[in-house]
C-alpha positions, 0 to 999 in steps of 0.5 A: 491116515490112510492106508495109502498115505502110510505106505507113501510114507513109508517109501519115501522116508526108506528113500530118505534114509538110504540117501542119508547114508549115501550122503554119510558115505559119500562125506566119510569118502571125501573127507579121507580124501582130504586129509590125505591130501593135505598130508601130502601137501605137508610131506611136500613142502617138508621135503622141499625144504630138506632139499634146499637145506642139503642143497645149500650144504652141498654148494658150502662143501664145493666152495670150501 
């Protein structure tokens, strides 16, 4: 190989390797992002259902 053709070897796998970690970085990013999300998706409908249950208490306790 010539002395060219390493160095262009060279930049474009120093160019490969710093969009890996931006890809890496990126992936770890939107996965955090992800599972928070679905953790408050949880949370959400947890709490609906606290609330339909103490609501249904409350209209019991009216009637009674």
């Amino acid at each position: 190989m010539s002395k060219t053709n390493e160095s262009d070897f060279n930049n474009f796998e120093k160019k490969l390797d710093v969009l890996i970690k931006r890809f890496e970085e990126q992936k770890g990013i939107i996965d955090s992002y992800v599972k928070r999300e679905r953790d408050w998706k949880k949370d959400k409908v947890l709490h609906r259902k606290e609330v339909a249950h103490l609501e249904k208490n409350l209209e019991k306790a009216k009637n009674e």
